[in-house]
C-alpha positions as MATLAB code, in Angstrom:
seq = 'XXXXXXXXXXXXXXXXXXXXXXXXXXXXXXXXXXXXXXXXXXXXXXXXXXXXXXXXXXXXXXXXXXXXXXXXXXXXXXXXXXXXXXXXXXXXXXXXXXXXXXXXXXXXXXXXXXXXXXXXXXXXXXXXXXXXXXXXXXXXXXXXXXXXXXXXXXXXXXXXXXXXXXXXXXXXXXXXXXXXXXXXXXXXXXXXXXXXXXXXXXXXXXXXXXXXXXXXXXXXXXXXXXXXXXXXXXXXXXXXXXXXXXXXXXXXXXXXXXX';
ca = [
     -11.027   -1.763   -7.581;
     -11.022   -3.406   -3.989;
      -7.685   -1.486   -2.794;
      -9.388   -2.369    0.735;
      -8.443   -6.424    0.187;
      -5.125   -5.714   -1.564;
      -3.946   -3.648    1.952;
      -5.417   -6.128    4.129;
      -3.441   -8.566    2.496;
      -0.482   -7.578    3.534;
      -0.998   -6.462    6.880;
      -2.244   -9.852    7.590;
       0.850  -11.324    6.551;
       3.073   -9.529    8.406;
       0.999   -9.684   11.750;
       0.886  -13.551   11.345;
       4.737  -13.196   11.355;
       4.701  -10.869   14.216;
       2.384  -12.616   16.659;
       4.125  -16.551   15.877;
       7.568  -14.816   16.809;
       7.458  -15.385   20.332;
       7.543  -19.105   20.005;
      10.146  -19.425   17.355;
      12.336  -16.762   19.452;
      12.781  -19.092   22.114;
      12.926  -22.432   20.024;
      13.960  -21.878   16.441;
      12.323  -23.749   14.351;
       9.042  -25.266   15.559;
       6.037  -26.817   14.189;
       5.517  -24.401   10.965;
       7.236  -22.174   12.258;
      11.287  -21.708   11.321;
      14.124  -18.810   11.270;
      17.249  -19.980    9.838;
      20.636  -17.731    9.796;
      23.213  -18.588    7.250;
      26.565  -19.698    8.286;
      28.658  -16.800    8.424;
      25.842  -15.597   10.278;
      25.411  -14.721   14.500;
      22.565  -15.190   16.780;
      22.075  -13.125   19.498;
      20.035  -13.575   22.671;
      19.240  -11.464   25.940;
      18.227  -14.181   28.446;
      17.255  -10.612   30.735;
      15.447   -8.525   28.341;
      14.528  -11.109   25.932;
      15.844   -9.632   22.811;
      16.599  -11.970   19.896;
      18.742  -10.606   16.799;
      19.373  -12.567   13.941;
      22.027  -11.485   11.907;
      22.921  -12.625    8.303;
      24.625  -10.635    5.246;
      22.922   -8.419    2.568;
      23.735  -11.570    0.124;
      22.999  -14.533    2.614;
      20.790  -13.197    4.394;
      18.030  -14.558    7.398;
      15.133  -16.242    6.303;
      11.983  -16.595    8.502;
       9.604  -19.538    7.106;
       5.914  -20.032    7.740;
       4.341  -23.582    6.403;
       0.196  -22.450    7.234;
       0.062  -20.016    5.254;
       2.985  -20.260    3.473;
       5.199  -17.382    3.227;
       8.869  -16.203    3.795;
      10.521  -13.393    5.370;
      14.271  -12.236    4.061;
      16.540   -9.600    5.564;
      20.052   -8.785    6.101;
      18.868   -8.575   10.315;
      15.806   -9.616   12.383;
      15.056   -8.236   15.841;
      12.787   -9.773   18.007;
      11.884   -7.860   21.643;
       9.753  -10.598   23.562;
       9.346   -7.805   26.037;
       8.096   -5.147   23.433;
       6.182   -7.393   21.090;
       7.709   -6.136   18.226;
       9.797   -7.706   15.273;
      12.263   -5.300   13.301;
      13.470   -6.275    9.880;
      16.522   -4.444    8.378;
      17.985   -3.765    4.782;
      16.707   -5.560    2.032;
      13.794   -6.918    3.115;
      11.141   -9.291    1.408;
       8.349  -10.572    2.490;
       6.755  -13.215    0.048;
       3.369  -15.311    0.186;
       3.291  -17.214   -3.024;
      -0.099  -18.710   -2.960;
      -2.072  -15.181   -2.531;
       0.397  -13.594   -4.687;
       2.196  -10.843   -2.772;
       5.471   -9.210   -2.219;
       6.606   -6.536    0.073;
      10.078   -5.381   -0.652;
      12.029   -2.470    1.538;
      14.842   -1.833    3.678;
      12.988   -1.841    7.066;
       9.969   -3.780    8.065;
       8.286   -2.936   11.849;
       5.800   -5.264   13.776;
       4.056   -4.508   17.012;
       1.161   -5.556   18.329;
      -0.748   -2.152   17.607;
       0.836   -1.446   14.236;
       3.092   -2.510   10.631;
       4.872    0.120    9.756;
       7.650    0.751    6.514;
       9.761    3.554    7.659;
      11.587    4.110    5.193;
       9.344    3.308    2.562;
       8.827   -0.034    0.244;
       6.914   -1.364   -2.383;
       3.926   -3.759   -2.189;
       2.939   -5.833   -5.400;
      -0.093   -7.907   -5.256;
       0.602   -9.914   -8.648;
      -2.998  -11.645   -8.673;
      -4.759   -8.811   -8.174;
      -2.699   -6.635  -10.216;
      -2.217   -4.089   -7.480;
       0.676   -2.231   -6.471;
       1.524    0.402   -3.632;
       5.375    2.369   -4.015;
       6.024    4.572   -0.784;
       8.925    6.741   -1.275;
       8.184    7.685    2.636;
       6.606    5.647    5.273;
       3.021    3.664    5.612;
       1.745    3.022    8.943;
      -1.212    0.519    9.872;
      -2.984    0.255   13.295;
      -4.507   -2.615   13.588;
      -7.676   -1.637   15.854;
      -9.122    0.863   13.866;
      -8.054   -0.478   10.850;
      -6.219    2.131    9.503;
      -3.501    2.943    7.145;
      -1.132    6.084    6.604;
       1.435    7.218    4.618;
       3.437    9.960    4.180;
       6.283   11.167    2.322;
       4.964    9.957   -1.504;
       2.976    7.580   -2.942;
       2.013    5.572   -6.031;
      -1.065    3.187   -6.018;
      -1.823    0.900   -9.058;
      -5.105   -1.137   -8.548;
      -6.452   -2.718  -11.662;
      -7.201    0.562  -14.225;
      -6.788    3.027  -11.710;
      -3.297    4.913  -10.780;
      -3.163    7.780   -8.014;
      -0.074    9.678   -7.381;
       0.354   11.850   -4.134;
       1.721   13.053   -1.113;
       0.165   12.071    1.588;
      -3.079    8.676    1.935;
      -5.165    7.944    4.698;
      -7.481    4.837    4.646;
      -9.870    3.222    6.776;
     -10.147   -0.249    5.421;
     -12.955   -1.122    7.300;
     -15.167    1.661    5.901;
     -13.651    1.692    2.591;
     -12.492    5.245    2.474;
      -9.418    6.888    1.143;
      -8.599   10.354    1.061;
      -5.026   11.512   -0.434;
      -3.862   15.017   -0.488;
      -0.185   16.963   -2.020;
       0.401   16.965   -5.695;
      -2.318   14.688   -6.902;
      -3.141   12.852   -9.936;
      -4.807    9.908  -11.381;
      -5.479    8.116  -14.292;
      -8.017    5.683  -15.644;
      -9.040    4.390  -19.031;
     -11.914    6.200  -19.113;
     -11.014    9.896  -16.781;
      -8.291   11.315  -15.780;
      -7.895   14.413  -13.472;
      -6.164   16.604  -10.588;
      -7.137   18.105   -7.389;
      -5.607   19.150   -3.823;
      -7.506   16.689   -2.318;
      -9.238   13.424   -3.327;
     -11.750   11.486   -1.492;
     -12.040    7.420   -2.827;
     -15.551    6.153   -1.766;
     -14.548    2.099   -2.670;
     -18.104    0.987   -1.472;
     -20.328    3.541   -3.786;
     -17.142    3.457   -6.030;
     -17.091    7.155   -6.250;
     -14.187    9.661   -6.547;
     -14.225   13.431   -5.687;
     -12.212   15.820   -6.398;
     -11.797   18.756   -4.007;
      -9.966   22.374   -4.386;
      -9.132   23.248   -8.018;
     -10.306   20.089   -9.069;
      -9.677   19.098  -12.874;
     -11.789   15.976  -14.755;
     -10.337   15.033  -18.533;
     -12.561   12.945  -20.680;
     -10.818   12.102  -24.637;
     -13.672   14.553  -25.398;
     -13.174   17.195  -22.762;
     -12.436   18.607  -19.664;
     -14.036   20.020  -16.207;
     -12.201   22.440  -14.705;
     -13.598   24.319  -10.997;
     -12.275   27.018   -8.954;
     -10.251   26.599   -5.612;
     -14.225   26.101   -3.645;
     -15.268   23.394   -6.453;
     -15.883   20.062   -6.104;
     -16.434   17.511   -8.811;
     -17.848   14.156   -8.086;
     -17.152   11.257  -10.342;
     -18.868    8.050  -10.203;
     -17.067    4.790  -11.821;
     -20.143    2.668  -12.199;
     -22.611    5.086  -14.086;
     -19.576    6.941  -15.498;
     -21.352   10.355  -14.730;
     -19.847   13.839  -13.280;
     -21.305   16.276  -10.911;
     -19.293   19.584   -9.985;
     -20.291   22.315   -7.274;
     -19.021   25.018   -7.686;
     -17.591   27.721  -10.320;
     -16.503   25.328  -13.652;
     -15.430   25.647  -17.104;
     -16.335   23.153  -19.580;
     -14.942   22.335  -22.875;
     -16.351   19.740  -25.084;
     -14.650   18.498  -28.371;
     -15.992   16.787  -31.379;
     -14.467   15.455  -34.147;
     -15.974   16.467  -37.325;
     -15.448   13.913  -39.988;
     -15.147   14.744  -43.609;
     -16.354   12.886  -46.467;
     -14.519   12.685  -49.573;
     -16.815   14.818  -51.662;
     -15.980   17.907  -49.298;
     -19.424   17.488  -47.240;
];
């Protein structure tokens, strides 16, 4: 489950895109570089402030191409601030490398240099590693520490594992997730709840903090609001401090003489 490559997948995409802009801002389309606004489209530029804005429609819209690596950037409008360092893409917006397999869909798209933000929330779908991130608020990276926020809702699908929330916080350089607000997730083997939940991708361990509850098909953990259960992936074993009730279930089978 190596949510950390899936996230930095993206974010490199889009700060490729953000970082080339400056060149194809001033000429257009060069090298493997290119922006291209339909016909019924208008260009805008601010000789003064350096302010580019592409404008297409919601059906034709303005498509931003990249040869090395290959990948495309669609939306309705694309500002560029030369001054600012920052690229703005606005209502339907897609952002598609073919060759690593991802797509980023939204209706606003933000690049600085410091961050990549999705304001209003999106949907990121890495089809070859079978991961998936739905924000129903917004996610925020910063590039330096290597961070990533979001707030406002969540869904994250990564291989067998689901986890449904409120609010995530990552640091994708020490492999560490912690989500909090209405949480759940699932997996073929566990399934469970808690106020908090701390994702340990490097030890590939999971813990479950303030009324945490652990299902198994045979049973169930369930602490108080000071327990913690620990859950490790690898060795599929449980640990809980704390107050707990247990309940183990066994299915008794029955032979057809009655014993």
């Amino acid at each position: 489950m190596r949510i950390k490559y899936f996230l930095l997948l993206f974010l490199s995409s889009v700060l490729v895109l953000g970082f080339r802009m400056p060149e194809a801002a001033v000429a257009l389309s060069i090298n493997d570089f290119e922006v291209i606004v339909p016909a019924e489209g208008l260009t805008e530029v601010d000789l003064k402030t350096g302010v580019c804005v592409y404008r297409g429609q919601p059906e034709k819209p303005v498509r931003v191409s990249v040869s090395s690596p290959a990948m495309q950037l669609t939306a309705a409008t694309i500002i560029y601030d030369q001054g600012e360092q920052s690229l703005t893409a606005k209502q339907r917006v897609k952002l598609v490398q073919e060759e690593a397999g991802l797509e980023v869909t939204g209706e606003r798209l933000v690049i600085t240099g410091e961050q990549v933000e999705l304001p209003a929330g999106g949907r990121l779908v890495a089809t070859t590693g079978h991961a998936s991130l739905v924000c129903s608020g917004t996610l925020r990276y910063r590039e330096a520490e290597e961070t990533v926020q979001v707030r406002g809702g969540f869904t994250l699908f990564y291989d067998d594992l689901s986890l449904n929330g409120q609010q995530l916080d990552g640091n994708l350089r020490e492999g560490l997730f912690t989500a909090r607000g209405g949480l759940s997730f699932e997996h073929p083997e566990v399934a469970g709840e808690a106020e908090r939940i701390e994702y340990d991708q490097t030890n590939q361990v999971i813990t479950l903090i303030g009324s945490p509850q652990l299902r198994w098909a045979e049973g169930w953990l369930q602490g108080a609001q000071e327990t913690v259960i620990i859950y490790n992936f690898t060795t599929g074993k449980a640990k809980a401090e704390g107050p707990t009730k247990m309940r183990v279930s066994r299915e008794t089978v029955v032979n057809a003489d009655g014993d």
